[in-house]
C-alpha beads as a LAMMPS data file, in Angstrom:
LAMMPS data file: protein, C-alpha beads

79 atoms
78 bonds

1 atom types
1 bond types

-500.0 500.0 xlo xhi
-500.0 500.0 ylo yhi
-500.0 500.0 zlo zhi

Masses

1 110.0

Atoms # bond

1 1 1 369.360 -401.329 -51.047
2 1 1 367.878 -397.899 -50.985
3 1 1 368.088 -397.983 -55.065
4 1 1 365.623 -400.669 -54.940
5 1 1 362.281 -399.411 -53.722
6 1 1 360.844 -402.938 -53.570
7 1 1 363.672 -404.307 -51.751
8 1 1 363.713 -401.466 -49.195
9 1 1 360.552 -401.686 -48.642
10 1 1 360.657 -405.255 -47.482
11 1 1 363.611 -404.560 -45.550
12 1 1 361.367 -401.969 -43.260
13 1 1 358.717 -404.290 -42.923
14 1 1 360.706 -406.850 -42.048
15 1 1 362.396 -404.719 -39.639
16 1 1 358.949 -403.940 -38.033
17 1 1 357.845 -407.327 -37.944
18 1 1 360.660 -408.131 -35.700
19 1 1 360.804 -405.598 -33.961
20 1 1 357.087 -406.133 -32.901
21 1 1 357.889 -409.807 -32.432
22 1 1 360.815 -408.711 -29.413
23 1 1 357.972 -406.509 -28.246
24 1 1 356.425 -409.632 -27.494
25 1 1 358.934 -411.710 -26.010
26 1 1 361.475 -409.489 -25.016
27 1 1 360.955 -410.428 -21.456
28 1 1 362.270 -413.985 -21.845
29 1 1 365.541 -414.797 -21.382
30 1 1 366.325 -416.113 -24.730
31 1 1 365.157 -413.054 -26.090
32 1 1 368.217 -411.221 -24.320
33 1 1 370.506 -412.538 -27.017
34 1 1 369.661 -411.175 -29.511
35 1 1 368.646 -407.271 -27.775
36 1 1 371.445 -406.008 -29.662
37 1 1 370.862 -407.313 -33.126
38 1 1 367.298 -405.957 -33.062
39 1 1 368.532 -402.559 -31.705
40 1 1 370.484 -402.642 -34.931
41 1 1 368.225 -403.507 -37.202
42 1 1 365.732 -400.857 -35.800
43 1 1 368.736 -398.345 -36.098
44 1 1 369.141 -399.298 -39.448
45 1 1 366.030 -398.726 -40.414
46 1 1 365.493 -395.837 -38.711
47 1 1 368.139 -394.208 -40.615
48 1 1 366.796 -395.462 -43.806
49 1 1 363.971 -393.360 -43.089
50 1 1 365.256 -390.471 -42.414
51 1 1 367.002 -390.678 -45.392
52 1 1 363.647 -391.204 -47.223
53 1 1 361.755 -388.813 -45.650
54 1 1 364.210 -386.026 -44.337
55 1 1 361.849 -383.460 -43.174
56 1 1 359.646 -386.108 -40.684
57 1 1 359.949 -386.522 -37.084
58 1 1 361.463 -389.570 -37.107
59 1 1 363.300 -390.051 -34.179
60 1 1 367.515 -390.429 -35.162
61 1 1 369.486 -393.998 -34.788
62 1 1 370.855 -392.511 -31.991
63 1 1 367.649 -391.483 -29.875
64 1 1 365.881 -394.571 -30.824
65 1 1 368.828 -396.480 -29.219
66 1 1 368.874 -394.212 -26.082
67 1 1 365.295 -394.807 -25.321
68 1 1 365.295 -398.640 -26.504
69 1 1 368.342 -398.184 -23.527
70 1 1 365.897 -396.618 -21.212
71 1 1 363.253 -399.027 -21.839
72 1 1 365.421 -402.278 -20.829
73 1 1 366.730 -400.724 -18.128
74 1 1 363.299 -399.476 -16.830
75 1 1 362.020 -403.377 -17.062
76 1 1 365.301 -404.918 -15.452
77 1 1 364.842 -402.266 -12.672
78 1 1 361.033 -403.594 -12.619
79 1 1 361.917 -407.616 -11.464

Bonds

1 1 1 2
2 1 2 3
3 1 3 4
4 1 4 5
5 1 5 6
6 1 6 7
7 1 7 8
8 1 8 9
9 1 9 10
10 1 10 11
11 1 11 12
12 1 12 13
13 1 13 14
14 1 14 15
15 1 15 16
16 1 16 17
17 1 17 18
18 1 18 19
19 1 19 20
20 1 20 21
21 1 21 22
22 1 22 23
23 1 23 24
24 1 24 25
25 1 25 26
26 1 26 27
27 1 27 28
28 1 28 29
29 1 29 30
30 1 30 31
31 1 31 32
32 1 32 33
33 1 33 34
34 1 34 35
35 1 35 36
36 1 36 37
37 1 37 38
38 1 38 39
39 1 39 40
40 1 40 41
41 1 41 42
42 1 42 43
43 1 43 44
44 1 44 45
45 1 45 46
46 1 46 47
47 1 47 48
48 1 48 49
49 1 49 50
50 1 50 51
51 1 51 52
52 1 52 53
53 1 53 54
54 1 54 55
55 1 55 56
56 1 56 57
57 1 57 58
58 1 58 59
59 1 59 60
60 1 60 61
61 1 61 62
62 1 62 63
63 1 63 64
64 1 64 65
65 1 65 66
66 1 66 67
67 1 67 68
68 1 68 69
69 1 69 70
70 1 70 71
71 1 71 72
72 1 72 73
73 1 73 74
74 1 74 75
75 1 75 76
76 1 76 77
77 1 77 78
78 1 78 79
């Protein structure tokens, strides 16, 4: 994938696109199946640009997951 710079970058904006769509709805119950799949996709890509861009701030797979963590267990905490 990363050998194809038109494929990659469809696969990031695809990735953002989806992961803005959960944004929206991640509060509704059906959105809870599929948490995990978007946390890897958003790993995924974050990792693909970090490879890309090696010297940004771009957070690593594994912080991105620890605060998408924090996040859902700030909102369950919320209800």
């Amino acid at each position: 994938m990363l050998a194809e710079p038109d494929r990659t970058s469809r696969f990031l904006a695809q990735v953002l696109a989806l992961t803005k769509a959960f944004a929206l709805a991640g509060s509704r119950t059906e959105a809870a199946a599929i948490r995990d799949d978007v946390a890897l996709f958003a790993d995924v890509r974050a990792a693909v640009l970090n490879i890309q861009h090696p010297d940004s701030s771009t957070p690593t797979p594994a912080a991105a997951r620890r605060r998408w963590r924090r996040r859902s267990v700030s909102w369950s905490t919320r209800r």
